[in-house]
N, C-alpha and C positions, 0 to 999 in steps of 0.2 A: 327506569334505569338512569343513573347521573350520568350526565354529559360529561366525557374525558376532558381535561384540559388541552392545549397545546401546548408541543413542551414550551415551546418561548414562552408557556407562562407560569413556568418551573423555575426559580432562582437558580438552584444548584446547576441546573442544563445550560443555563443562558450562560452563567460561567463559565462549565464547560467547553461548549460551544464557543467561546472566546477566547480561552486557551489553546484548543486546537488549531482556531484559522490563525493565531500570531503563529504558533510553532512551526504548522504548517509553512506557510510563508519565509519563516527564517530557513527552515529547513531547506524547500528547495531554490530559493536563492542563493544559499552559500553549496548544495550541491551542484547545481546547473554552473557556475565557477569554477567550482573542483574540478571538474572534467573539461573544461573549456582552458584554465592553466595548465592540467598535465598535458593537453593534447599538445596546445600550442610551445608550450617548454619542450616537448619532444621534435616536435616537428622545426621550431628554430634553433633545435642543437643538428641538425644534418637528418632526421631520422625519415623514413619514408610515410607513406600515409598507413600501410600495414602495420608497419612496426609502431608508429603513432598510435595507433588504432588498440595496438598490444598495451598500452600504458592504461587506456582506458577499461581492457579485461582485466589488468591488475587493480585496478580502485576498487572495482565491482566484487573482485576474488576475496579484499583485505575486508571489506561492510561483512561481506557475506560468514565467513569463518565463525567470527564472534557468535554472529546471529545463528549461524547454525550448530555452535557448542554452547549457548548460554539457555537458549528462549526454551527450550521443554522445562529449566528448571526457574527463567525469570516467570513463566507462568505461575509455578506453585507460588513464587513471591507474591504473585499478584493475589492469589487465593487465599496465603497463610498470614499478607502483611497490609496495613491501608495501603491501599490503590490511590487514594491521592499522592500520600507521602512518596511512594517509589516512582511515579511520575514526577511530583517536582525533583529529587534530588535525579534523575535522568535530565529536565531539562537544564538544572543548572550547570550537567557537565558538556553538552551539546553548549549552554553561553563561552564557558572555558575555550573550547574546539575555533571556535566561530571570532573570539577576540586574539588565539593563537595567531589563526590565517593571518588575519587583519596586520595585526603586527609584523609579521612576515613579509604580506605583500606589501605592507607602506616601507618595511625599512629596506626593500628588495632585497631580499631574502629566501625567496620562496624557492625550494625545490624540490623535485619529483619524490624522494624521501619525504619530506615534511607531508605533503599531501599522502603521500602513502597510508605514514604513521596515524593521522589525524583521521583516517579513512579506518581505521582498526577501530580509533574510543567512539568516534561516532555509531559504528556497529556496535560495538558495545552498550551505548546508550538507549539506542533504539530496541535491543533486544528485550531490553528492561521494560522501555517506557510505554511499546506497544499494546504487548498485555496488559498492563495495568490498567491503561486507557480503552481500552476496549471493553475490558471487563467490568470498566466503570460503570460506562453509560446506560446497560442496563439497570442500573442501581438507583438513577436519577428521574425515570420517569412510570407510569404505571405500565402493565404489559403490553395493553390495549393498544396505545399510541408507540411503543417500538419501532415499530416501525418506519411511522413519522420523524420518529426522534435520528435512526440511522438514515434518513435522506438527509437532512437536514446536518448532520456531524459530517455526512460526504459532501454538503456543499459547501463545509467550512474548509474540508480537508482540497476539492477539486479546486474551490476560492484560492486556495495557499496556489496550487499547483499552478490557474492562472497569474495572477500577482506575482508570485514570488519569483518565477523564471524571469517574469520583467523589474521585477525592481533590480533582483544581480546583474543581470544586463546592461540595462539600460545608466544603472548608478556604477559599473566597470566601466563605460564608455567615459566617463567624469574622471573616476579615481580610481584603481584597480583595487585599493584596501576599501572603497564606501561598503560593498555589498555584503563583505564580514562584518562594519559595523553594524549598518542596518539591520541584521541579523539576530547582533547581540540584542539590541536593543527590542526587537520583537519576541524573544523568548523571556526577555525580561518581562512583557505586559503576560506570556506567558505563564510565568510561573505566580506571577501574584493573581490571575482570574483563576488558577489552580488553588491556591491560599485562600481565595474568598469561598468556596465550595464548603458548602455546613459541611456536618457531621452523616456520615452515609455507613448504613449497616453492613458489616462485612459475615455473610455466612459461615457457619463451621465447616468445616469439611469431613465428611464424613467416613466410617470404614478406618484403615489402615494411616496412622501418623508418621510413619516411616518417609521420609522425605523424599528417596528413590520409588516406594513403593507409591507415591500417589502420584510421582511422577509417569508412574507407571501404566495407575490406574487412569489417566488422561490418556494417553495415548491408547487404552484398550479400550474409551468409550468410543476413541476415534475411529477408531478401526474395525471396529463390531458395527456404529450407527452408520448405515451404508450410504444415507441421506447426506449425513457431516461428510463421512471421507467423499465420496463421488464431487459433492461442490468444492470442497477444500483440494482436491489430487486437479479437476476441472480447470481452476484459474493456475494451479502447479506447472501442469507441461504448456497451458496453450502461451500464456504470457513468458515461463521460460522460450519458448522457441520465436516466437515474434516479438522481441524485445528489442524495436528499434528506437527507442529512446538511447539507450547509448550510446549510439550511433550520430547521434544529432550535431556535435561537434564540427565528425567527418563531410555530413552533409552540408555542414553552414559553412565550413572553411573550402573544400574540395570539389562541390558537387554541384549544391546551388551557390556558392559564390557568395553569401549574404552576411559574413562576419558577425560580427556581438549581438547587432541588432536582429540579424535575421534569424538569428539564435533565441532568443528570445521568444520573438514570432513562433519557430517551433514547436520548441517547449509549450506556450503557453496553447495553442490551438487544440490539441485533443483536448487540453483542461478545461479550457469552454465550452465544447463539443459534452464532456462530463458534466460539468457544473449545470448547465441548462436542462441536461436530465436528469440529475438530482432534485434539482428545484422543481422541477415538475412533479415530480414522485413526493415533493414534500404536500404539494399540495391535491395531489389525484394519485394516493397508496392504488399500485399494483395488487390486483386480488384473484384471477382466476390464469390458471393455463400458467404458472409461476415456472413451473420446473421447464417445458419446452423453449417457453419465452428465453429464459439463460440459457439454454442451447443455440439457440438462433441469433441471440445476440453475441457470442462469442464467436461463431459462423460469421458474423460481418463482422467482426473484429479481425480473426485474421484476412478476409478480404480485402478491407482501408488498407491493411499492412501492406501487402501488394501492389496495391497501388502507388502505395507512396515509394516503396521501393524502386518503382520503376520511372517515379516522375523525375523530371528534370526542370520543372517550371514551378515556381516558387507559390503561386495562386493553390496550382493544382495539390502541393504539396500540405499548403495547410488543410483544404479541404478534407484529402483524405486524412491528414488527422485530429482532427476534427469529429469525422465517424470514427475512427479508432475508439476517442476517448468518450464519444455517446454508447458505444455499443460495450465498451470497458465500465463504464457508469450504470448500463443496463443491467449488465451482470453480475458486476459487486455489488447492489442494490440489493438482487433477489439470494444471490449466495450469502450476504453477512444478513440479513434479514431470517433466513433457514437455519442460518448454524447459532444464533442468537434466542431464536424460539425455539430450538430442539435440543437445548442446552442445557442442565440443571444447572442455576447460580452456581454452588458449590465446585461446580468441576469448568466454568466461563474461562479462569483464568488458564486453567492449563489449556483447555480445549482452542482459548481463542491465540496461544502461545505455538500448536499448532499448526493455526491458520499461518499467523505473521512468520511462521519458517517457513512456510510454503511461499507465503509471499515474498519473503526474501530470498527465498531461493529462486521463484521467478524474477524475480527484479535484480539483486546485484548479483546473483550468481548466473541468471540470466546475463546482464551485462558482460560479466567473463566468459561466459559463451557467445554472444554474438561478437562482443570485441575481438575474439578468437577464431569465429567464425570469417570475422572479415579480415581480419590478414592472412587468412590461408586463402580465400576464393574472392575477396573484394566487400566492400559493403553493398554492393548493391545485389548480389547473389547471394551473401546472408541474411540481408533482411526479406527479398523475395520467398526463399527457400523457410525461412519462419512462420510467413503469413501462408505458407503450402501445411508446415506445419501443425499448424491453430486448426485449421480448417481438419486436417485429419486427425485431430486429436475429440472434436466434436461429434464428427462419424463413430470411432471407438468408444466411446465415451455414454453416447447412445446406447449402442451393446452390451457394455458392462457394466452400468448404472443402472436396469428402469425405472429407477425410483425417480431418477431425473426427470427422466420424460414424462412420467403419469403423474408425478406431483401438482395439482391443483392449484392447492391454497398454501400459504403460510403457518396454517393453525398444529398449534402442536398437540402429539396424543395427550388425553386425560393424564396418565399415568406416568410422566414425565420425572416427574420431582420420586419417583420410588426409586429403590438405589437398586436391588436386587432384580440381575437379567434388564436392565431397564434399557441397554443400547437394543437388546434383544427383540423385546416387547413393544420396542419405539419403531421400529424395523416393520414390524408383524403390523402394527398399528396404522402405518403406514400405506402399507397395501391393501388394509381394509379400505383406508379413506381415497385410493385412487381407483380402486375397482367398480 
């Protein structure tokens, strides 16, 4: 049997993999600011830390919208159109957003509308650029090492998450426009290691041309393959209800006391906590006990949440998130690993368009609920009552999935790539292999 490569020794992956941690990076350095100026514009025009707190469920509400009226149909883009091409023309309009800001804040300028507005095309963008990127990277390397390949694109992606909270930070603390510049300038290296990416095969799509109707037909492998939905619905409610990253503001200006810098610190702590179990998984692939293991590690996810909820000591704070974002890392590891090998190419794009609603609907739509949550009962009672949350969404989760819990191994059935009954058949397949 030939020895698989490593992807790092795939051109087209190394690329990719360098596209992603720039955007990454620009990405959340010019987010972790967005909400760090609406809070604080709110809060130094008279407004209370609730009502503050309300500005931050509006950014959340504006990302979220986009992503949840575009991305079942930026999927089929990804399916019908190159996946490279609709990724660069996504990050050249995230540079656009990002030299906006910038502008704004040097000519002080910036106000809670601007960041509003600028919170819509970035959802916008992201709705697009996700799928595409996703549905990429199975394209880049052989099926064998998948899996390698998705630790390794998460520790470009958890890399951005650390870096990127600290360059906005730490470069606001200098200039308040540097951290949009720096921004632009990272999605620039972005879009040309996107541009140097050969030529990569785009599947037909199969069955029905109708543009709604294949839209359609993704959602119905969704929701038939009980394996796909149970991990995709899984990280939906537990990370919508313990989404104390939005919250982060509140804690660094109100709570711990720590301004820009200790903001940073925040942000950046689960991403290391992630990143370091990423890396590990790059080099020691997870292979038995797959399905529980994601159960248990999203069980410590909302428990860090908890904790952190309730700390008031700056140490204790990064720690627990720290495990948040290892046992968060743990989890999207073995879920985009499952839903990537149970996938046929052909239906990736919508399937994984999908994923990125649920995940935007845990994350910025998330953020509009815990933003929301804490000006009615406080932040420290919404984000408690989240990590209670996570925890019981595990429990039920268990119940209504088994597929979860008796899933083994990563390996998909034989009969994957057949198009007829095939979420059906991948189901039934399934239970053979965990019996």
């Amino acid at each position: 049997m030939a020895h698989e490569p490593h992807p790092f020794q795939i051109v087209n992956f190394r690329a990719y993999w360098a596209s992603r941690l720039s955007m990454t990076l620009g990405q959340y350095a010019m987010m972790l600011i967005i909400g760090w100026q609406a809070y604080n514009i709110a809060r130094d025009g008279g407004m209370s830390v609730g009502g503050a707190a309300g500005q931050l469920a509006i950014i959340g509400l504006l990302q979220f919208v986009p992503l949840f009226l575009l991305t079942p149909f930026a999927g089929l883009a990804a399916d019908r159109f190159d996946r490279k091409t609709v990724a660069r023309i996504m990050v050249a309009l995230q540079m656009l957003c990002a030299a906006a800001l910038s502008f704004a804040t040097w000519s002080d300028m910036m106000t809670l509308p601007t960041l509003f507005g600028i919170a819509v095309i970035l959802g916008i963008a992201r709705a697009f650029a996700g799928p595409a990127l996703s549905a990429l990277a199975p394209n880049l390397v052989p099926k064998a090492v998948l899996p390698n390949a998705i630790a390794l694109s998460s520790i470009a992606w958890q890399t951005g998450m650390i870096v990127g909270p600290a360059i906005g930070g730490y470069l606001y603390v200098i200039n308040p426009a540097l951290p949009y510049a720096a921004t632009c300038g990272l999605l620039s290296i972005s879009f040309i290691a996107l541009s140097l990416i050969g030529a990569v095969p785009r599947p037909a799509i199969r069955g029905t041309q109708h543009p709604v109707s294949q839209v359609v037909d993704g959602l119905r492998y969704v929701r038939r393959n009980k394996m796909v939905l149970g991990a995709i619905t899984l990280d939906l409610f537990a990370v919508f209800l313990a989404g104390a990253t939005a919250l982060f503001p509140v804690y660094a200006r109100d709570i711990l006391e720590v301004g820009a810098t200790g903001l940073s610190q925040l942000a950046a702590a689960p991403a290391v906590g992630a990143a370091l179990t990423a890396l590990w998984f790059s080099f020691r692939p997870l292979k038995n006990n797959v399905g529980p293991k994601m159960l248990w590690a999203v069980g410590f996810f909302g428990l860090a949440t908890i904790v952190f909820g309730f700390s008031t000591s700056m140490p204790l704070s990064l720690a627990a998130l720290f495990v948040v974002g290892a046992a968060d890392m743990f989890s999207v590891y073995i879920r985009q690993s499952l839903i990537q090998l149970h996938t046929p190419d052909d239906k990736r794009g919508r399937v994984s368009s999908v994923s990125l609603l649920t995940i935007s609907a845990s994350n910025e739509f998330g953020d509009f609920f815990s933003g929301t949550l804490a000006w009615i009962i406080g932040p420290v009672a919404a984000v408690v009552t989240g990590g209670f949350g996570a925890i019981a969404t595990v429990l039920l989760w268990t119940a209504w999935f088994p597929a979860l819990r008796t899933t083994k191994t990563f390996e998909p059935p034989d009969d994957l790539d057949n198009d007829d009954d095939e979420a059906g058949r991948t189901e039934q397949t399934l239970q053979e292999k965990t019996t």
